[in-house]
C-alpha positions in Angstrom: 19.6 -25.0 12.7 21.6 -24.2 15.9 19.2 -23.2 18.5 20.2 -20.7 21.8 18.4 -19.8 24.7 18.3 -16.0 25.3 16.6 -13.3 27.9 14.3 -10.8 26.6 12.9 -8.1 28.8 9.4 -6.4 27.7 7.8 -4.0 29.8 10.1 -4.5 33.0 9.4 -8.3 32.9 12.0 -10.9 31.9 11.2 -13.4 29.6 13.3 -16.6 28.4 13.2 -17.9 25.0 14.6 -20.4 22.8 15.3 -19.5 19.1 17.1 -19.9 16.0 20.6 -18.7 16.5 20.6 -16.8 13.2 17.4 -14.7 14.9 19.0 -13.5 17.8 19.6 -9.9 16.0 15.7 -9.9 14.8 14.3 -10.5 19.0 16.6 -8.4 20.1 15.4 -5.2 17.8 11.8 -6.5 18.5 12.6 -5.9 22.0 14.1 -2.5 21.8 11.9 -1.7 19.8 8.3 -2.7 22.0 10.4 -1.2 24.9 10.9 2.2 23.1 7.1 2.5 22.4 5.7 1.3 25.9 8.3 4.0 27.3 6.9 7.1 24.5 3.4 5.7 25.6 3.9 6.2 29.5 5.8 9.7 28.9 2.8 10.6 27.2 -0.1 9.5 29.2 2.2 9.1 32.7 -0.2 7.7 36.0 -3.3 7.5 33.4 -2.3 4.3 31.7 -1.1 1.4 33.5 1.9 -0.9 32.4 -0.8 -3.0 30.5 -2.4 -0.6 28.5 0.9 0.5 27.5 1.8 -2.7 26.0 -2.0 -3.3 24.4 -1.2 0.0 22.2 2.3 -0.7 21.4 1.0 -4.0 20.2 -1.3 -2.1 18.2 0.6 0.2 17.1 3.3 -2.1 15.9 1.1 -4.4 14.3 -1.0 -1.7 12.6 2.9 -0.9 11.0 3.0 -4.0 9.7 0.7 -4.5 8.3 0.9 -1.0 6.3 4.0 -2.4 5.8 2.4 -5.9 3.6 0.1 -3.9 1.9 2.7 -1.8 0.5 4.6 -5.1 -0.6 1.1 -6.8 -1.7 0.7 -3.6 -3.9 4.4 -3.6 -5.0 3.7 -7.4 -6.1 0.9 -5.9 -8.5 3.1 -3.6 -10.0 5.6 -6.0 -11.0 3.4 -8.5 -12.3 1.7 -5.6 -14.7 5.4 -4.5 -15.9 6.3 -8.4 -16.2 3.1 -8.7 -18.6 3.8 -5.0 -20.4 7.7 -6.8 -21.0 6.0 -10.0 -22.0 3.4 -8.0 -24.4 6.2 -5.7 -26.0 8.8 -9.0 -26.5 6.3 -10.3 -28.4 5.6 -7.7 -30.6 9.4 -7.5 -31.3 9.7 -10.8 -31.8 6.6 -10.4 -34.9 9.1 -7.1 -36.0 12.0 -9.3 -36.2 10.4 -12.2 -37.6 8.5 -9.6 -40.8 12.0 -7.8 -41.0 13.9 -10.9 -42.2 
């Protein structure tokens, strides 16, 4: 896989990185997107919270999304594997139907 060196800025502060060329898209929504919540963060609490605490509760705050995020998927997983047994259960049974009707 192709790698590429890019620029990312977080928080005012420029930061160079080498990644997968297909990824570009995926660091360059990350960074929007930690930017957007550091900037909410200071119009909310202004002078009170410095540059740092900013980006400590954006971390949290994005990481507390995903995992929300995997536990939805983890409980999504649970529900297929209960309707895959249900279709496994009821093919049987309509195999035995089948089978007695013949």
């Amino acid at each position: 896989m192709a790698k590429q060196k890019i620029h990312l800025k977080v928080g005012g502060k420029p930061y160079q990185m080498n990644i997968d060329s297909d990824k570009e898209e995926i660091y360059r929504l990350a960074e929007r997107e930690v930017n957007t919540a550091i900037t909410k963060l200071q119009n909310v609490f202004g002078e009170s919270f410095s540059l740092q605490d900013c980006l400590a509760i954006a971390a949290l705050q994005l990481s507390i999304n995903n995992i929300t995020i995997t536990k939805q998927n983890e409980m999504g997983n649970d529900d297929l594997q209960a309707l895959d047994a249900l279709s496994q259960r009821l093919d049987k049974h309509l195999n035995k139907i089948t089978k007695s009707s013949k």
